[in-house]
mmCIF entry with sequence, helices, sheets and N, C-alpha, C, O atoms, coordinates in Angstrom:
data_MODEL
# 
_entry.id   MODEL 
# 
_entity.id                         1 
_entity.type                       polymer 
_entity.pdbx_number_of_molecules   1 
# 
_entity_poly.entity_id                      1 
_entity_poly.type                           'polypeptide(L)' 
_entity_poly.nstd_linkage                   no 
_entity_poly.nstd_monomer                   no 
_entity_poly.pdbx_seq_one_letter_code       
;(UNK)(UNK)(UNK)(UNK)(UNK)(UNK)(UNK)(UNK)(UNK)(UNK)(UNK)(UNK)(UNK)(UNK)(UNK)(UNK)
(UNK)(UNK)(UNK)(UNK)(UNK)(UNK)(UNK)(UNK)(UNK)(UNK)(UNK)(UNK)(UNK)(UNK)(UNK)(UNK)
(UNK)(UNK)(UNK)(UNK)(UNK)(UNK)(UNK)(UNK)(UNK)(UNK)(UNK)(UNK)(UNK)(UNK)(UNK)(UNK)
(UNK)(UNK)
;
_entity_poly.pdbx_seq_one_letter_code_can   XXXXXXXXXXXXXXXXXXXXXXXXXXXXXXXXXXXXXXXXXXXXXXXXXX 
_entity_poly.pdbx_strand_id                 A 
# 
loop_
_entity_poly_seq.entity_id 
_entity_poly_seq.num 
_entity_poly_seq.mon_id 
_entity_poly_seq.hetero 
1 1  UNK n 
1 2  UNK n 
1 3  UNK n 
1 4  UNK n 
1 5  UNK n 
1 6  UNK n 
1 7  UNK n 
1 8  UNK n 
1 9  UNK n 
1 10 UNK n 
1 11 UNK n 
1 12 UNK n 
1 13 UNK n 
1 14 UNK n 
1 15 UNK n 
1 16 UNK n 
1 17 UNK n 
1 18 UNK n 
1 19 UNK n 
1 20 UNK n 
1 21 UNK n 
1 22 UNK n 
1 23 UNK n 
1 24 UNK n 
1 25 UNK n 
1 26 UNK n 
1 27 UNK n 
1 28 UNK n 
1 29 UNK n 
1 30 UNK n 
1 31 UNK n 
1 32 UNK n 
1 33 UNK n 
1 34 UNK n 
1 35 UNK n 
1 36 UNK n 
1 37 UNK n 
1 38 UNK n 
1 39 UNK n 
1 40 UNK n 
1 41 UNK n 
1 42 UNK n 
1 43 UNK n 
1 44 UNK n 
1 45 UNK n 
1 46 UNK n 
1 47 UNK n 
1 48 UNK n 
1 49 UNK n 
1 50 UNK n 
# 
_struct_asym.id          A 
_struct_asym.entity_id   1 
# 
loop_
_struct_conf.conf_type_id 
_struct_conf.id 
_struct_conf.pdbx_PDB_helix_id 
_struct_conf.beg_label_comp_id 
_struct_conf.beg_label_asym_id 
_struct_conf.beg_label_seq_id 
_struct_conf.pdbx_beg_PDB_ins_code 
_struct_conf.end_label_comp_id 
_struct_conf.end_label_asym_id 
_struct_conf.end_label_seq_id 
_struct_conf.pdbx_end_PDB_ins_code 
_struct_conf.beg_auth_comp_id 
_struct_conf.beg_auth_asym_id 
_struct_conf.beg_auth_seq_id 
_struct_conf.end_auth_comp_id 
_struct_conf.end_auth_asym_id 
_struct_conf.end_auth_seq_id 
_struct_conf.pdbx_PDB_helix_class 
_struct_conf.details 
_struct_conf.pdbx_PDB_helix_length 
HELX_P HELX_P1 AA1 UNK A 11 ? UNK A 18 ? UNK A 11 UNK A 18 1 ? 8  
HELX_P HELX_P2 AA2 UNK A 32 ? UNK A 34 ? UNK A 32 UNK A 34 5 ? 3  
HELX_P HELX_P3 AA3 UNK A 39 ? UNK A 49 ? UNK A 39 UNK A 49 1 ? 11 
# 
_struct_conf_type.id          HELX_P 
_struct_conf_type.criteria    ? 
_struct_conf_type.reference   ? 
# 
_struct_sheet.id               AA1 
_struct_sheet.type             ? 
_struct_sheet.number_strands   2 
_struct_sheet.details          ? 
# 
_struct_sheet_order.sheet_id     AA1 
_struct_sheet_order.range_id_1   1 
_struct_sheet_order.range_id_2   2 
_struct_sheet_order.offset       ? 
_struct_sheet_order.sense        parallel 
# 
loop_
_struct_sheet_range.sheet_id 
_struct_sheet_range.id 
_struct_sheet_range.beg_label_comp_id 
_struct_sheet_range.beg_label_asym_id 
_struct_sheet_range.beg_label_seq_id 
_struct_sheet_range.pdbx_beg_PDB_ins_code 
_struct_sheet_range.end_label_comp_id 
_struct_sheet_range.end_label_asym_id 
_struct_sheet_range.end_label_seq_id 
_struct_sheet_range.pdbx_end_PDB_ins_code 
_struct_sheet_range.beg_auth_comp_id 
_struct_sheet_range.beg_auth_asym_id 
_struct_sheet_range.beg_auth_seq_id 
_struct_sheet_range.end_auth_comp_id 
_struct_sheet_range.end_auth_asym_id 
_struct_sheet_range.end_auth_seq_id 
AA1 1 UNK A 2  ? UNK A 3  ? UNK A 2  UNK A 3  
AA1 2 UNK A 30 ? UNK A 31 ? UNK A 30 UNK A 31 
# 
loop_
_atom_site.group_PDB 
_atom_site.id 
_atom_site.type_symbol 
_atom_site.label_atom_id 
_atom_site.label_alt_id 
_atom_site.label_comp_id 
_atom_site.label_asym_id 
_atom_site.label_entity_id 
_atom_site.label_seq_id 
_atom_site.pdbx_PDB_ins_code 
_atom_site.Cartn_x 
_atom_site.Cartn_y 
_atom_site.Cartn_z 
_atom_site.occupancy 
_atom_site.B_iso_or_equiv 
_atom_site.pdbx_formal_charge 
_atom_site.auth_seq_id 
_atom_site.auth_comp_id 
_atom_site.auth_asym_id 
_atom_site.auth_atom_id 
_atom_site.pdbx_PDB_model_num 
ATOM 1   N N  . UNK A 1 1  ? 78.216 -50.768 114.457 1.00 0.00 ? 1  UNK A N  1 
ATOM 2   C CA . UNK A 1 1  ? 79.284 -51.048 113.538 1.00 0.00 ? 1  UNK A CA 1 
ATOM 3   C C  . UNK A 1 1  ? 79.179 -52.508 113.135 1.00 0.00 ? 1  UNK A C  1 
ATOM 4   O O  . UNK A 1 1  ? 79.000 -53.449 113.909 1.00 0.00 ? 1  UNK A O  1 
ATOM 5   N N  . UNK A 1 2  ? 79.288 -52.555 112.074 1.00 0.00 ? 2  UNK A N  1 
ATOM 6   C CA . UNK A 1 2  ? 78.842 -54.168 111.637 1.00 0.00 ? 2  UNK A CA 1 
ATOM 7   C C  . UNK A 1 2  ? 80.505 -54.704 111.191 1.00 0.00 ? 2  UNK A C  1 
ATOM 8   O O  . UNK A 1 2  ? 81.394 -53.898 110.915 1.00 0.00 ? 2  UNK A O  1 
ATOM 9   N N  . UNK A 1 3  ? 80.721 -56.443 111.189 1.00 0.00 ? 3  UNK A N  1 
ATOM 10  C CA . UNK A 1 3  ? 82.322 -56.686 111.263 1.00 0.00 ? 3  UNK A CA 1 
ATOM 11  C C  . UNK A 1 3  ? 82.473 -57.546 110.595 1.00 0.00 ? 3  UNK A C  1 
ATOM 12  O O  . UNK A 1 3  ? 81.362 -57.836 110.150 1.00 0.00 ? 3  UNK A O  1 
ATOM 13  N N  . UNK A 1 4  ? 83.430 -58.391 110.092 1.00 0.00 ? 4  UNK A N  1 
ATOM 14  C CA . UNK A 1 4  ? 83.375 -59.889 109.974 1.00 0.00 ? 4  UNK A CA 1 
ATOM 15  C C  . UNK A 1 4  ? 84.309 -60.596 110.469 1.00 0.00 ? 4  UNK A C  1 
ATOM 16  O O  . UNK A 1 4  ? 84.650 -61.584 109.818 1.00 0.00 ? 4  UNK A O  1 
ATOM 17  N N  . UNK A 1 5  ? 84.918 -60.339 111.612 1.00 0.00 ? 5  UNK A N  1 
ATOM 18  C CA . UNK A 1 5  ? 85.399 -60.874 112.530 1.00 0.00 ? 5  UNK A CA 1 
ATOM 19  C C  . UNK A 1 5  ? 85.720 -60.042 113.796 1.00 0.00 ? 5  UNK A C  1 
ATOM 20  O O  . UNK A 1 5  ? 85.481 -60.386 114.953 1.00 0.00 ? 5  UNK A O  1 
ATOM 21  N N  . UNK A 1 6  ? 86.400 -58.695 113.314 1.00 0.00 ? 6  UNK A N  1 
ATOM 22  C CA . UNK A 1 6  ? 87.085 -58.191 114.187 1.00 0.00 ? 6  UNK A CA 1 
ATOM 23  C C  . UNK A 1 6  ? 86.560 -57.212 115.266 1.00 0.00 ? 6  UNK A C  1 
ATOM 24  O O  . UNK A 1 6  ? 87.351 -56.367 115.686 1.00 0.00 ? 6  UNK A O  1 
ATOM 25  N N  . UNK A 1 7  ? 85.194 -57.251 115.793 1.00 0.00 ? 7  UNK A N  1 
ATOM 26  C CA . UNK A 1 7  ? 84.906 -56.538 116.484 1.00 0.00 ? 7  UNK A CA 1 
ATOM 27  C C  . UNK A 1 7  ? 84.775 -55.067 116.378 1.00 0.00 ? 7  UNK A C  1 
ATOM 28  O O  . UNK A 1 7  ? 84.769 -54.478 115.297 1.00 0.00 ? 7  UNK A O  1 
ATOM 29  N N  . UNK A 1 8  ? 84.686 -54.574 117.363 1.00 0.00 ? 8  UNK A N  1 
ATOM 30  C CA . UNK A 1 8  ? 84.969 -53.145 117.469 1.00 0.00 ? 8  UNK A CA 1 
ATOM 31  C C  . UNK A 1 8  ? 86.418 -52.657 116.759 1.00 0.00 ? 8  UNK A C  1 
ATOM 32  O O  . UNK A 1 8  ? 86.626 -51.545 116.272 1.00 0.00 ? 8  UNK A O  1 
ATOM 33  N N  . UNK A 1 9  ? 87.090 -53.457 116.809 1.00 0.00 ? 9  UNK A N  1 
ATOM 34  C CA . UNK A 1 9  ? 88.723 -53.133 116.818 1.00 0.00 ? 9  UNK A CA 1 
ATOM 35  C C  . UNK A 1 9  ? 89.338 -52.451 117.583 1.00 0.00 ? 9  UNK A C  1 
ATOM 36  O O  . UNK A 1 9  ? 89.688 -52.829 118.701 1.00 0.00 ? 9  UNK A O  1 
ATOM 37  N N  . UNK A 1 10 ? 89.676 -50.785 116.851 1.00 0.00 ? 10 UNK A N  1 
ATOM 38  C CA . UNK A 1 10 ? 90.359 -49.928 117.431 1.00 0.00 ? 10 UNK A CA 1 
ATOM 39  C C  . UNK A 1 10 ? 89.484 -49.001 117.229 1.00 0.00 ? 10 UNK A C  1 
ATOM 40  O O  . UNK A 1 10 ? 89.831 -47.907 117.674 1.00 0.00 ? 10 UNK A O  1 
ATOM 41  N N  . UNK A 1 11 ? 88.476 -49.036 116.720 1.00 0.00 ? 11 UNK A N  1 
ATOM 42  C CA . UNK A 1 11 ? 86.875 -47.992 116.784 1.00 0.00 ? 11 UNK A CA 1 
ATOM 43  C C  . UNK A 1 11 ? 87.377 -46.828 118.198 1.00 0.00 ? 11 UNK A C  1 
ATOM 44  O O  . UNK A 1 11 ? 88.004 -45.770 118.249 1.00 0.00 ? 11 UNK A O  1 
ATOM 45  N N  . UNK A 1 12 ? 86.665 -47.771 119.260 1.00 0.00 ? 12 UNK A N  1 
ATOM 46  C CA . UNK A 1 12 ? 87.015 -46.950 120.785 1.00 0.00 ? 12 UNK A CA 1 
ATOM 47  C C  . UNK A 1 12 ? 88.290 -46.114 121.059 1.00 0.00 ? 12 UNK A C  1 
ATOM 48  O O  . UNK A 1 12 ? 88.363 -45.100 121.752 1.00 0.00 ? 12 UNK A O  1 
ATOM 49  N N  . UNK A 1 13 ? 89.069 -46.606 120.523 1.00 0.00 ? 13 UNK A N  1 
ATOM 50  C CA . UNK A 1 13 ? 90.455 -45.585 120.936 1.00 0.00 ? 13 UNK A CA 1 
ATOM 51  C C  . UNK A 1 13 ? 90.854 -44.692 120.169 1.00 0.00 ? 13 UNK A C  1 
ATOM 52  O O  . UNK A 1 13 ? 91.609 -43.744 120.389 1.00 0.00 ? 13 UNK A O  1 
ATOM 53  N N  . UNK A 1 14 ? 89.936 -45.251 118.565 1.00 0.00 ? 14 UNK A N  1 
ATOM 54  C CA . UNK A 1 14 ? 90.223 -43.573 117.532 1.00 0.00 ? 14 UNK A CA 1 
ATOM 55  C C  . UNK A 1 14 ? 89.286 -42.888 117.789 1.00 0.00 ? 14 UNK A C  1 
ATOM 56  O O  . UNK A 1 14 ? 89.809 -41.782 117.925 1.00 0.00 ? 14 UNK A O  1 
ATOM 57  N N  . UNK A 1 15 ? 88.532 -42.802 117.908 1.00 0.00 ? 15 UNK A N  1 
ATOM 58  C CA . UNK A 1 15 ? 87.244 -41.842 118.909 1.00 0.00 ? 15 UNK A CA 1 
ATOM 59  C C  . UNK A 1 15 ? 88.002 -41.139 119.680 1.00 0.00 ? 15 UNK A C  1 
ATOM 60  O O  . UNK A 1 15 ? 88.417 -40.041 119.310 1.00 0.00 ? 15 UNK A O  1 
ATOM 61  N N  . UNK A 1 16 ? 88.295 -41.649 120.845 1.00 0.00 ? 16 UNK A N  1 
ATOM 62  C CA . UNK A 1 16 ? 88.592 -41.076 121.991 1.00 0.00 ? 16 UNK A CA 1 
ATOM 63  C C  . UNK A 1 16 ? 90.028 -39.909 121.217 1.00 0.00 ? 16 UNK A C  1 
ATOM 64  O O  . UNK A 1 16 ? 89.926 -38.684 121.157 1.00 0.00 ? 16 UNK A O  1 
ATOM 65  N N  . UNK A 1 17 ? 90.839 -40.448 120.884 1.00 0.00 ? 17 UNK A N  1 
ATOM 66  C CA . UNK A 1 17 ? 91.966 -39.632 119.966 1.00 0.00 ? 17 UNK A CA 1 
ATOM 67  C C  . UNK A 1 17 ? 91.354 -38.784 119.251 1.00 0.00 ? 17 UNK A C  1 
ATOM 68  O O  . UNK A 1 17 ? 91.553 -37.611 119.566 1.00 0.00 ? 17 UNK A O  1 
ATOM 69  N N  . UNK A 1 18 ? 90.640 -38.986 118.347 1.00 0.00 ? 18 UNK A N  1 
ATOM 70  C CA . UNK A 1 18 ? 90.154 -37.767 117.420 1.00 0.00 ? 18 UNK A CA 1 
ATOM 71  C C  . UNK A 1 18 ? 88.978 -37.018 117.756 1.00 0.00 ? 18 UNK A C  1 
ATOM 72  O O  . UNK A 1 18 ? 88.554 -36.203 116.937 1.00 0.00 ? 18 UNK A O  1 
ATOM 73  N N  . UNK A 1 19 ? 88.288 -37.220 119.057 1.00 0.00 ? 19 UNK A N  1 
ATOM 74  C CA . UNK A 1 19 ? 87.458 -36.347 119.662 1.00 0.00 ? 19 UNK A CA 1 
ATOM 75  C C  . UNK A 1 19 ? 87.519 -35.912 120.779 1.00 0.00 ? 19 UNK A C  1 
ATOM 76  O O  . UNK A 1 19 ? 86.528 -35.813 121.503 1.00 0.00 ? 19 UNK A O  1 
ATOM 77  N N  . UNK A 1 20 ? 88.309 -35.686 121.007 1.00 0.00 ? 20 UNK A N  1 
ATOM 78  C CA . UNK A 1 20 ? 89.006 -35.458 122.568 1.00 0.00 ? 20 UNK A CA 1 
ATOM 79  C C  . UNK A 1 20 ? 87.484 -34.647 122.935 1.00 0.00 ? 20 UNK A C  1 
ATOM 80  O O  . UNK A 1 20 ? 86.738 -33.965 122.232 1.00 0.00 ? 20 UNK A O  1 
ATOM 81  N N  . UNK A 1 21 ? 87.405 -35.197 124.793 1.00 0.00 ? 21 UNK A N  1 
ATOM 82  C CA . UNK A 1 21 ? 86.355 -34.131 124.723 1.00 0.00 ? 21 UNK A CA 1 
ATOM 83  C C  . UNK A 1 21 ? 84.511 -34.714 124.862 1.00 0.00 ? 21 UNK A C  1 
ATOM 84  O O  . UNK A 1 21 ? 83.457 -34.417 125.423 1.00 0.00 ? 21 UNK A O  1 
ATOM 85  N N  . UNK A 1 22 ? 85.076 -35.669 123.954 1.00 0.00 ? 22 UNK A N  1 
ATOM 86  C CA . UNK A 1 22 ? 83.945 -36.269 123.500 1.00 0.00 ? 22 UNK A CA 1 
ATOM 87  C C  . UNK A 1 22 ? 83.511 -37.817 124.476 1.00 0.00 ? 22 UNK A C  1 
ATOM 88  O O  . UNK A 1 22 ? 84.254 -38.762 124.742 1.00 0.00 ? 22 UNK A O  1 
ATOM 89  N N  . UNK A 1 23 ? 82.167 -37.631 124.817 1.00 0.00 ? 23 UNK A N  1 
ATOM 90  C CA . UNK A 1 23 ? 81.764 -38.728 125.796 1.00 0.00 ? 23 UNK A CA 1 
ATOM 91  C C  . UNK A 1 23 ? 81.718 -39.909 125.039 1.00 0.00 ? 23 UNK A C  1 
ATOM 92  O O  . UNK A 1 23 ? 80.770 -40.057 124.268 1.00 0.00 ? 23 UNK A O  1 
ATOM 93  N N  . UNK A 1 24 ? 82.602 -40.794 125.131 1.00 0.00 ? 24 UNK A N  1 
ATOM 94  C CA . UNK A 1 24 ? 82.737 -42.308 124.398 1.00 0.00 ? 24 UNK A CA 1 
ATOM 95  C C  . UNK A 1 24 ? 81.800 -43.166 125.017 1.00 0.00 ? 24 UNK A C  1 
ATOM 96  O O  . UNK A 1 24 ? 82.157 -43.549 126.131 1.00 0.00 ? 24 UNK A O  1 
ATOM 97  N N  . UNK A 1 25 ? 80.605 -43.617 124.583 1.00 0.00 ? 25 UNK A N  1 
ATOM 98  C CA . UNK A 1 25 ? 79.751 -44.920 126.091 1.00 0.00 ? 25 UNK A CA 1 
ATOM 99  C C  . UNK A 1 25 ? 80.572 -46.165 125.013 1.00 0.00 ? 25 UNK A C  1 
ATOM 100 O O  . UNK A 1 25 ? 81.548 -46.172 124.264 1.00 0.00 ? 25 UNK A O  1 
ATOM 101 N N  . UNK A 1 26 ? 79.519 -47.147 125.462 1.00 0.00 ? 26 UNK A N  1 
ATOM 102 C CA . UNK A 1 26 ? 79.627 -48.589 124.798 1.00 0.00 ? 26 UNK A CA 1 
ATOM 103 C C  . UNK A 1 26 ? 79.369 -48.992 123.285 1.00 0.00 ? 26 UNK A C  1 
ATOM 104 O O  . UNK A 1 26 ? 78.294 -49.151 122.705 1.00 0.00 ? 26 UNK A O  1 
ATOM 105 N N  . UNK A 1 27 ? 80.322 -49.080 122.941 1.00 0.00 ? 27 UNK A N  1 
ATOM 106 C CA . UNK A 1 27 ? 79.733 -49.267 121.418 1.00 0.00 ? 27 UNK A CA 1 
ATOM 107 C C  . UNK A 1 27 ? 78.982 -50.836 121.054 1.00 0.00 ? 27 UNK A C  1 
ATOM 108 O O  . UNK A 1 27 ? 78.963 -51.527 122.072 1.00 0.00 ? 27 UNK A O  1 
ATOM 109 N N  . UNK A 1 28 ? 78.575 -51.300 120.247 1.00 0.00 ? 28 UNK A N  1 
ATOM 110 C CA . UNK A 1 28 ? 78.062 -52.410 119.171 1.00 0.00 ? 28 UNK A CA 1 
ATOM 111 C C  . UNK A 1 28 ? 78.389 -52.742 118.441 1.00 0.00 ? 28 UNK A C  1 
ATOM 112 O O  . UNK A 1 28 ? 78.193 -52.070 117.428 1.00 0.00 ? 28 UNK A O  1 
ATOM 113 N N  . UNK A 1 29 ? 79.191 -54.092 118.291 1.00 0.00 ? 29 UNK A N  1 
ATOM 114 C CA . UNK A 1 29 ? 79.468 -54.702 117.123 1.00 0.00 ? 29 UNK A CA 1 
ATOM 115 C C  . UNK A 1 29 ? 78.759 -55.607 116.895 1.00 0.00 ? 29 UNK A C  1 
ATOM 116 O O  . UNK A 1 29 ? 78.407 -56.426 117.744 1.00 0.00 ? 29 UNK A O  1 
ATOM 117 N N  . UNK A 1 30 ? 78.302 -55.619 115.268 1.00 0.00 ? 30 UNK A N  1 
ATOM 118 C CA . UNK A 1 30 ? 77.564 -56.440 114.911 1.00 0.00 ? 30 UNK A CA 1 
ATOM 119 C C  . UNK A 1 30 ? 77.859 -57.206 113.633 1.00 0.00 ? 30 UNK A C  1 
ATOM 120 O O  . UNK A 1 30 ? 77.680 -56.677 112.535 1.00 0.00 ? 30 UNK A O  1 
ATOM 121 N N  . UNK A 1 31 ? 78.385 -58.651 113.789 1.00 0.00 ? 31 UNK A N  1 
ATOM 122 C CA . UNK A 1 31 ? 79.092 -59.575 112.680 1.00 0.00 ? 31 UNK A CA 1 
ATOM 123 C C  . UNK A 1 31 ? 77.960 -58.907 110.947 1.00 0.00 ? 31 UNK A C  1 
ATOM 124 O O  . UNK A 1 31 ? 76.817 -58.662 110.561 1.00 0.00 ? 31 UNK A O  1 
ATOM 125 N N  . UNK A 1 32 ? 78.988 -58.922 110.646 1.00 0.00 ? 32 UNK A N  1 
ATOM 126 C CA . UNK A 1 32 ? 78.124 -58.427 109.106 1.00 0.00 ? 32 UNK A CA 1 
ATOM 127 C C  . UNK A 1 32 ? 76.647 -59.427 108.919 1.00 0.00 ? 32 UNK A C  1 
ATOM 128 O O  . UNK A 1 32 ? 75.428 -59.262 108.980 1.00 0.00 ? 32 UNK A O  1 
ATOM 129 N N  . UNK A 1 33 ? 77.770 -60.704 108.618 1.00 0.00 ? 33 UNK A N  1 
ATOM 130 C CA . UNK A 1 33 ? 76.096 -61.799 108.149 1.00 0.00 ? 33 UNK A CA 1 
ATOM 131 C C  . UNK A 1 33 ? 75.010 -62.067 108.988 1.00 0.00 ? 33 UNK A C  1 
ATOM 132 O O  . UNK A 1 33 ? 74.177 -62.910 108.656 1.00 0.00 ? 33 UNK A O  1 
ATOM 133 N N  . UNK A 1 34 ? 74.878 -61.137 110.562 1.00 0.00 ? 34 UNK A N  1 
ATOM 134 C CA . UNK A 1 34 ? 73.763 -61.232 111.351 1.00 0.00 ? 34 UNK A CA 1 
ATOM 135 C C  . UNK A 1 34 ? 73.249 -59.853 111.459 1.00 0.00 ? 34 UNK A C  1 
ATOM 136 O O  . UNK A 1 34 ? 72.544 -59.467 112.392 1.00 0.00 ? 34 UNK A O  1 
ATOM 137 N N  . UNK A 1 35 ? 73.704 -58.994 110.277 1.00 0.00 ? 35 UNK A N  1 
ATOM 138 C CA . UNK A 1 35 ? 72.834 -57.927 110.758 1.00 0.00 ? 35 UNK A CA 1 
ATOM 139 C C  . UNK A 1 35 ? 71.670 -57.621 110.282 1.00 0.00 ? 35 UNK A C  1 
ATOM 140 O O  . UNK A 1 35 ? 71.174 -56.538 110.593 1.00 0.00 ? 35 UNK A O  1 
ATOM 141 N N  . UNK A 1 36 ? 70.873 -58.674 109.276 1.00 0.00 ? 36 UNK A N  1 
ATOM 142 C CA . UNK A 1 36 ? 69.677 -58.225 109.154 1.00 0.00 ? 36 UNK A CA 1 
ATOM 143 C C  . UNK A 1 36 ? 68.765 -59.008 110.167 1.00 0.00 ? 36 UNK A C  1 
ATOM 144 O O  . UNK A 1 36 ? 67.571 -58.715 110.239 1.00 0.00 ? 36 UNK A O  1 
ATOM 145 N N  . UNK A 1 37 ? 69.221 -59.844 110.828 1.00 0.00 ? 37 UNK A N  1 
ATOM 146 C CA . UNK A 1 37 ? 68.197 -60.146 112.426 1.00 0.00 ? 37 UNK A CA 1 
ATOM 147 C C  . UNK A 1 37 ? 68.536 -59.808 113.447 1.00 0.00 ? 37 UNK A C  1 
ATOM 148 O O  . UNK A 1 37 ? 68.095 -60.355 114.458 1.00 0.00 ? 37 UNK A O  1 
ATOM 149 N N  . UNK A 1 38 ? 69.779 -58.402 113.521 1.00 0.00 ? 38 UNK A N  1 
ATOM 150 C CA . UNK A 1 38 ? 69.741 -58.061 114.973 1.00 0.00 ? 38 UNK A CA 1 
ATOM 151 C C  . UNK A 1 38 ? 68.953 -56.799 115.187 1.00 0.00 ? 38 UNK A C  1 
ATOM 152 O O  . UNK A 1 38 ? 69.498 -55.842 115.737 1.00 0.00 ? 38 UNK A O  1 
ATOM 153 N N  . UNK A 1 39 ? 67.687 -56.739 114.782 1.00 0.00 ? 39 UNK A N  1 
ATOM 154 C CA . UNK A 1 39 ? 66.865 -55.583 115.085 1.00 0.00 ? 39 UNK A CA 1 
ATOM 155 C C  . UNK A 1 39 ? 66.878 -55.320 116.626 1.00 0.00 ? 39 UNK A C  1 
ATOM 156 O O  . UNK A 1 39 ? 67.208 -54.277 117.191 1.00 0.00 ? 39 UNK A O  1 
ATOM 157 N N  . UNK A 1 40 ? 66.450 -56.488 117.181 1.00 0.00 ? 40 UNK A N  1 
ATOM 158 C CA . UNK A 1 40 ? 66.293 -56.718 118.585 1.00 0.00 ? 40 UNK A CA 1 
ATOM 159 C C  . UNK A 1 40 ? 67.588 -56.413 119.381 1.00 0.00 ? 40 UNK A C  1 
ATOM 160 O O  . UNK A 1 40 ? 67.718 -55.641 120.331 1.00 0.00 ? 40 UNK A O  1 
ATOM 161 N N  . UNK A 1 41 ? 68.526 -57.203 118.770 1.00 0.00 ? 41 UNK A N  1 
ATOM 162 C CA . UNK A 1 41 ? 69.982 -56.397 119.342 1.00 0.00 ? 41 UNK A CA 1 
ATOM 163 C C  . UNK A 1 41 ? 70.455 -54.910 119.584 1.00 0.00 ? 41 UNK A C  1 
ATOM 164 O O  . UNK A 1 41 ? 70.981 -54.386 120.566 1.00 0.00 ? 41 UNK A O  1 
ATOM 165 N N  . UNK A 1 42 ? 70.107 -54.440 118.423 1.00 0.00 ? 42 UNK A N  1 
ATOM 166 C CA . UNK A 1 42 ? 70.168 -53.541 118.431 1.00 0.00 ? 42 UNK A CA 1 
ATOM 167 C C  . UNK A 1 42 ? 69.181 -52.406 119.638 1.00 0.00 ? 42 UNK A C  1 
ATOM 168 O O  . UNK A 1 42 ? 69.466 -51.875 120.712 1.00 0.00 ? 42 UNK A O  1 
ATOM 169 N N  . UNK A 1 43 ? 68.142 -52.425 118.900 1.00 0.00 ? 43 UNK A N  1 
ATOM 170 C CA . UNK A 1 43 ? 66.987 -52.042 120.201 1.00 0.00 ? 43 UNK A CA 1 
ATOM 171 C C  . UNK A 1 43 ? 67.416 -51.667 121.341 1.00 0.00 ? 43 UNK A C  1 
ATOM 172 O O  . UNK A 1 43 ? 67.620 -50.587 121.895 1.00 0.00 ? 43 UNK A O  1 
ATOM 173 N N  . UNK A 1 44 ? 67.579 -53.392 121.747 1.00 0.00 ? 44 UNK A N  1 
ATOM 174 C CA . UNK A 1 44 ? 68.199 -53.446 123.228 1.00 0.00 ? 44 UNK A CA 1 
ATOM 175 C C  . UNK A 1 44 ? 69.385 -52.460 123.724 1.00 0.00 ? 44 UNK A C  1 
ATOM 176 O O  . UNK A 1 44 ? 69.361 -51.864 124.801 1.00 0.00 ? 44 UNK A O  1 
ATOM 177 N N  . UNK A 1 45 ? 70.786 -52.354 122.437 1.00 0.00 ? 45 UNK A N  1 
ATOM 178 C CA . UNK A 1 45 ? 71.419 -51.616 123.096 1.00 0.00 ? 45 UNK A CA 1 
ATOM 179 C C  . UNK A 1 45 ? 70.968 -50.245 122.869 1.00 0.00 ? 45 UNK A C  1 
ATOM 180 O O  . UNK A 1 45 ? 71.116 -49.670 123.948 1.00 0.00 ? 45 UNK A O  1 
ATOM 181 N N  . UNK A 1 46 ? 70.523 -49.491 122.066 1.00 0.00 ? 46 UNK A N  1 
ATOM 182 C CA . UNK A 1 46 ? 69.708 -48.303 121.946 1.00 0.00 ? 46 UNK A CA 1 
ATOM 183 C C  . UNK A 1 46 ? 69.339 -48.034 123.048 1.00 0.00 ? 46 UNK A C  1 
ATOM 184 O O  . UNK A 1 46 ? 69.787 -46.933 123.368 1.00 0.00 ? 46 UNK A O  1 
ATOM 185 N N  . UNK A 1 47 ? 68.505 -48.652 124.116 1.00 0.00 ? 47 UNK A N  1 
ATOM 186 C CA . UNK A 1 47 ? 67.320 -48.596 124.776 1.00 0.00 ? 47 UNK A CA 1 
ATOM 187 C C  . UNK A 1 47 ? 68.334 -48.108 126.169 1.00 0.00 ? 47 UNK A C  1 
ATOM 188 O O  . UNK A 1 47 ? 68.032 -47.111 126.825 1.00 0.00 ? 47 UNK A O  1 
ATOM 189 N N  . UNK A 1 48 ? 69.124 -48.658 126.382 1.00 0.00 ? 48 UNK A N  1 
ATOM 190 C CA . UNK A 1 48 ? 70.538 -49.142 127.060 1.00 0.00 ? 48 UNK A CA 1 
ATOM 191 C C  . UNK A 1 48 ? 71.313 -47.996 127.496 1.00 0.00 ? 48 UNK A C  1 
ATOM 192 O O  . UNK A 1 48 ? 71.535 -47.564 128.627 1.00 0.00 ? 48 UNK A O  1 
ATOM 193 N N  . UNK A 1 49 ? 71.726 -47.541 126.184 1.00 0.00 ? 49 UNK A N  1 
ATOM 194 C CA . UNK A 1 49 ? 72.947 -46.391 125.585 1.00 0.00 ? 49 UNK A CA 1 
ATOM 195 C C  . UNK A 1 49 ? 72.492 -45.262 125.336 1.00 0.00 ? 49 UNK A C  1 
ATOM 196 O O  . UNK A 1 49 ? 72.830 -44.225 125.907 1.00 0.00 ? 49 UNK A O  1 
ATOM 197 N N  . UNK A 1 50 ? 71.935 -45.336 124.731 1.00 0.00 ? 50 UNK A N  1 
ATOM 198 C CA . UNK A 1 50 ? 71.309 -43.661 124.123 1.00 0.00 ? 50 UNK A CA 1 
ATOM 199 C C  . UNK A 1 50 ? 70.888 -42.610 124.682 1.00 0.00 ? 50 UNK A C  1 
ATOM 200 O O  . UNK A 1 50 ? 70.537 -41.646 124.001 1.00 0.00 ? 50 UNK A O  1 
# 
């Protein structure tokens, strides 16, 4: 999820509400103006999470 300030927000808890059921792990936030160099960030949590 890419942001420009606010993080995840409330991402995690409308999930969990509207998918009951559903295995929530760790999500990723990623500030908007760094997301074309967080390949590696990303990766990493992929590698991690998935």
């Amino acid at each position: 999820m890419t942001h420009e300030g606010s993080g995840l927000s409330g991402a995690p808890a409308a999930l969990k509400k509207y998918c009951k059921g559903a295995q929530i792990g760790e999500g990723l936030a990623v500030h908007g103006g760094s997301a074309a160099g967080s390949k590696s960030t990303v990766e990493k949590w992929a590698k991690n999470n998935l």
